[in-house]
N, C-alpha and C positions, 0 to 999 in steps of 0.2 A: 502569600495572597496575590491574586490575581490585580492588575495596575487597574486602575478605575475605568478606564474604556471598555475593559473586559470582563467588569465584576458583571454579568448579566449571567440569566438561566442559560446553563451549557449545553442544554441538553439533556437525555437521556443514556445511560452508558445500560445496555442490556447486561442485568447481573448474571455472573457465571453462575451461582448456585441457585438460581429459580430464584430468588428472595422476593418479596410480594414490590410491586409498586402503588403510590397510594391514587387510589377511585379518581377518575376525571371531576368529581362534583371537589375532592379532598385536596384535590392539585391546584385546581381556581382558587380554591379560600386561601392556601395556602400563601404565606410572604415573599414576595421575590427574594428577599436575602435568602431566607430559608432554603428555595429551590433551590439556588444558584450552590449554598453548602449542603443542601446533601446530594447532590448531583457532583460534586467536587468529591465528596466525602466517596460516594461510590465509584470514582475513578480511578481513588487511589487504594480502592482495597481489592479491586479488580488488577490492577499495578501489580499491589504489592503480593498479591495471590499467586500473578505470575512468577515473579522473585520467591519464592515460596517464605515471604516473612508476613504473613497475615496476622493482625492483630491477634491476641491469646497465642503467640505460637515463640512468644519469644523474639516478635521483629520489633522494627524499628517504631512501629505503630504506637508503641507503651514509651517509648522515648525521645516522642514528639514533644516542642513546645507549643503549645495552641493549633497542632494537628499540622504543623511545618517539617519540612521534611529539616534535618541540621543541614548546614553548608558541607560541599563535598567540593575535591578540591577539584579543577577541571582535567581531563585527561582525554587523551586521543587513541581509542582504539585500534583504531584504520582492521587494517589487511584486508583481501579483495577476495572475492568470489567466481570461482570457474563458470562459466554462462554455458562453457560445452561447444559451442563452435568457436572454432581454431583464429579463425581471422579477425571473430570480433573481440575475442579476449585479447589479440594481438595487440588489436588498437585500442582495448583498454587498460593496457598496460599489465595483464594478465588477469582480469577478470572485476568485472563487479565492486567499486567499494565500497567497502563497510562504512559505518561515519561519516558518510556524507546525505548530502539531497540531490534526488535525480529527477528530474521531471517527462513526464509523458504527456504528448498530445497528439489530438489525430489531423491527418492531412487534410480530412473535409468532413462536412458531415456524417456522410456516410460509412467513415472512419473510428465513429465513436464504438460501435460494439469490440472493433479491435484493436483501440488504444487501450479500453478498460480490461480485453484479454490479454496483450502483452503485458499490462502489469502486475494483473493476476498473476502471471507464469513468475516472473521480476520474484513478486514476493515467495510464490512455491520457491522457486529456486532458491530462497534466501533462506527460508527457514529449512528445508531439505539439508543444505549443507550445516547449519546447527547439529546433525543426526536427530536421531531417536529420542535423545533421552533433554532433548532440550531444545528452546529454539520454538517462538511463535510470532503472531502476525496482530496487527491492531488495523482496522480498516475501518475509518473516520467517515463522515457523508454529512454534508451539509443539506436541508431540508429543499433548495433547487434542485442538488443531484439527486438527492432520491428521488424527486417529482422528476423529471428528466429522462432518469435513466433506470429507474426501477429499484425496487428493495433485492438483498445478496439471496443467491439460490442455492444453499447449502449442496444439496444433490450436485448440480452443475459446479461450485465450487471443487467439491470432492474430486469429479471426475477429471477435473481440468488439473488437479494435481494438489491445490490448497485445501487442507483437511480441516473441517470448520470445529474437530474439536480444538486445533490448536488457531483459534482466529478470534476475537474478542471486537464486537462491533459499537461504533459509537453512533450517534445522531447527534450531530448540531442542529443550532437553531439559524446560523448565518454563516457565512465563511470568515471571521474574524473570530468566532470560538471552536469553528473548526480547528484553523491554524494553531490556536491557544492549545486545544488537547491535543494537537501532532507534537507541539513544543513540550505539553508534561510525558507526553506517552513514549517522544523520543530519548527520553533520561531516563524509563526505566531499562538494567542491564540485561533484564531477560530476552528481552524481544529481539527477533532477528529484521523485523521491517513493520515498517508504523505506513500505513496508504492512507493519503488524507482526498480525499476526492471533493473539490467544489465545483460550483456553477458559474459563479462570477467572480470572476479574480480581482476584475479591473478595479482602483481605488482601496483594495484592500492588499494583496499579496504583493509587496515591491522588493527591492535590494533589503531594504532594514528587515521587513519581516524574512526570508527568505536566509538573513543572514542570523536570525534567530534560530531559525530550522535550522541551520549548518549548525552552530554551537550547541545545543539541546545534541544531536545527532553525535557528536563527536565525545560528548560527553559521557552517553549511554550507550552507544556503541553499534547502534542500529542503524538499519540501510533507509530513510526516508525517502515515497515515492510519491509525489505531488500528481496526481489527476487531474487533469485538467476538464471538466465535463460540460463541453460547450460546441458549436459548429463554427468547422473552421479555426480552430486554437491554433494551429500549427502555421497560421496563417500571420498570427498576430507576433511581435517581435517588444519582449522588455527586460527590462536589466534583472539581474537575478544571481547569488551568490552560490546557483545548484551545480556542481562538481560535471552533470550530463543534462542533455537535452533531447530528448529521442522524440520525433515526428512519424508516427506510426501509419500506415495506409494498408488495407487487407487485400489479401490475393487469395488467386487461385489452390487449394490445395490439393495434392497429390492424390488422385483416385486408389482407394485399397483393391485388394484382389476379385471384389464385386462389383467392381466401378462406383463404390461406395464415398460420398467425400472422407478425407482424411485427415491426418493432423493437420491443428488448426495451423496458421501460415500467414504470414506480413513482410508488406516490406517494410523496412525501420530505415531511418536515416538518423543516425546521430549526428544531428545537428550542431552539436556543440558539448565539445569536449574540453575541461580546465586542465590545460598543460600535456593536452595528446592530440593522437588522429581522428580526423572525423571521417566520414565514409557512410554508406549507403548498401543495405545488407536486406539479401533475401533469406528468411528464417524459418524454422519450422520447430514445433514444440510439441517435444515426446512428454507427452504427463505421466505416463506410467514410471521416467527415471526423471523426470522432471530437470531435463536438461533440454538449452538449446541448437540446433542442427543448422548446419546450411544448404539450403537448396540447391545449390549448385553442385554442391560435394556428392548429396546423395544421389543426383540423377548422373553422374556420371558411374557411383556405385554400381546402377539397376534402372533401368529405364523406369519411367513415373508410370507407364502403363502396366507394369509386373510389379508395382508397389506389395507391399506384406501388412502397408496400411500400419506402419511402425508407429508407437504412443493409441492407435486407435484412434477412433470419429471419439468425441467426450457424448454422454449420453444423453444431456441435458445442457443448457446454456447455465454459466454462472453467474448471470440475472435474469432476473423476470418480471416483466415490466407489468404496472399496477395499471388495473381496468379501468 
């Protein structure tokens, strides 16, 4: 059970199978406890769906006590993830780790469409190395970030590499029940990356919560990516027990063979790296192998003017901001 600061309505978690939600007049009448469990109730069957141990199938569901998951002992998955370019893996000690919380924020304002697209890629790339036959994504929003920064654009998601059949979205109602379902969603073992995206951190997200996120994360084996969805984040400086710290700012990208823009493109500064190198990296992100490139590498390959416009322009943006 949820600790008493956070027994509140969680939100809505969009059910995988269509299942009906009930009428805004049925939702008012209805108990705050109520909401709060079956909102709970549909987070963990969306969970355990992922796990493929869904109630009637023989999971774990039928051998709950009062609908509690049993004590599991804690364990540390790690291993790390290839990113694809050479020098940033370097400096991450070969790639990506699993099990941990990594946070993204952008350098200014004007930086937020391409803090929220590096992490996009972040998560492509995470569940991508899962393969095929397994391996998905949970992408959290607190009800600032969506007013902020707009509802997920399935089409634009796709093209940018993150396939929205393999992506499970939640709404919160504040960023303190956000963080609460990054913390259940990152213990389940299915999931390759849980994104929890808020508005306002301040007061809420510190070292304690943060170090919540790292245990949950280590447990269930998933990459946690904290969004930061604010101007200027990258600006602001506070304690945090996240493994990386990437400050993201958008650039130019390389024109394709029609003087078309091209893959999308950032500089990143990893700010803050636990127990590695930090550094400052111009990148480019092919979604079609949904791996990351460096800028530098490829124009020495082929001049930026004879590009081949490699990963393609994506077709659509993967959001889309509400009228």
């Amino acid at each position: 059970m949820a600790p008493p600061d956070r027994a509140r309505d969680v939100g809505t978690a969009v059910p995988a199978t269509g299942e009906a939600l009930p009428s805004p007049q049925a939702a008012q009448e209805e108990n705050p406890q109520a909401r709060l469990e079956r909102a709970r109730a549909a987070l963990r069957r969306d969970l355990a769906r992922l796990e493929g141990e869904g109630p009637g199938e023989g999971g774990r569901e039928g051998h709950r006590e009062g609908g509690h998951d049993p004590p599991r002992g804690r364990r540390d998955v790690g291993g790390r993830v290839r990113l694809g370019a050479p020098a940033l893996d370097a400096a991450l000690g070969g790639g990506l780790a699993r099990a941990r919380l990594h946070e993204v924020m952008a350098r200014a304002a004007g930086d937020l469409g391409a803090a929220h697209g590096f992490a996009a890629a972040l998560a492509a790339r995470l569940v991508a190395a899962k393969g095929a036959s397994g391996g998905a994504a949970v992408w959290i929003q607190d009800e600032t970030a969506a007013r902020e920064d707009g509802g997920l654009y399935g089409p634009g998601l796709a093209m940018h590499g993150l396939d929205p059949a393999r992506l499970l979205l939640v709404r919160a109602k504040d960023p303190r029940e956000a963080l609460w379902a990054a913390e259940q969603a990152l213990r389940c073992r299915a999931l390759a990356a849980v994104l929890v995206e808020i508005g306002r951190l301040g007061g809420v997200y510190d070292l304690t919560a943060s170090r919540r996120l790292v245990l949950a994360a280590r447990e269930g084996g998933a990459a946690g990516v904290l969004v930061r969805a604010a101007a200027g984040a990258g600006a602001e400086a506070f304690a945090s027990a996240a493994a990386t710290r990437w400050i993201v700012a958008a650039r130019p990208s390389r024109p394709g063979l029609a003087g078309e823009p091209g893959a999308p493109a950032w500089t990143v500064s990893l700010a803050r790296h636990r127990g590695g190198r930090e550094g400052i990296f111009d990148l480019e992100w092919n979604h079609e192998h949904c791996v990351l490139a460096e800028l530098e590498a490829l124009s020495r390959d082929r001049p930026a003017a004879s590009g081949d416009g490699a990963g393609g322009p994506p077709a659509a943006l993967p959001f889309r901001r509400r009228a």
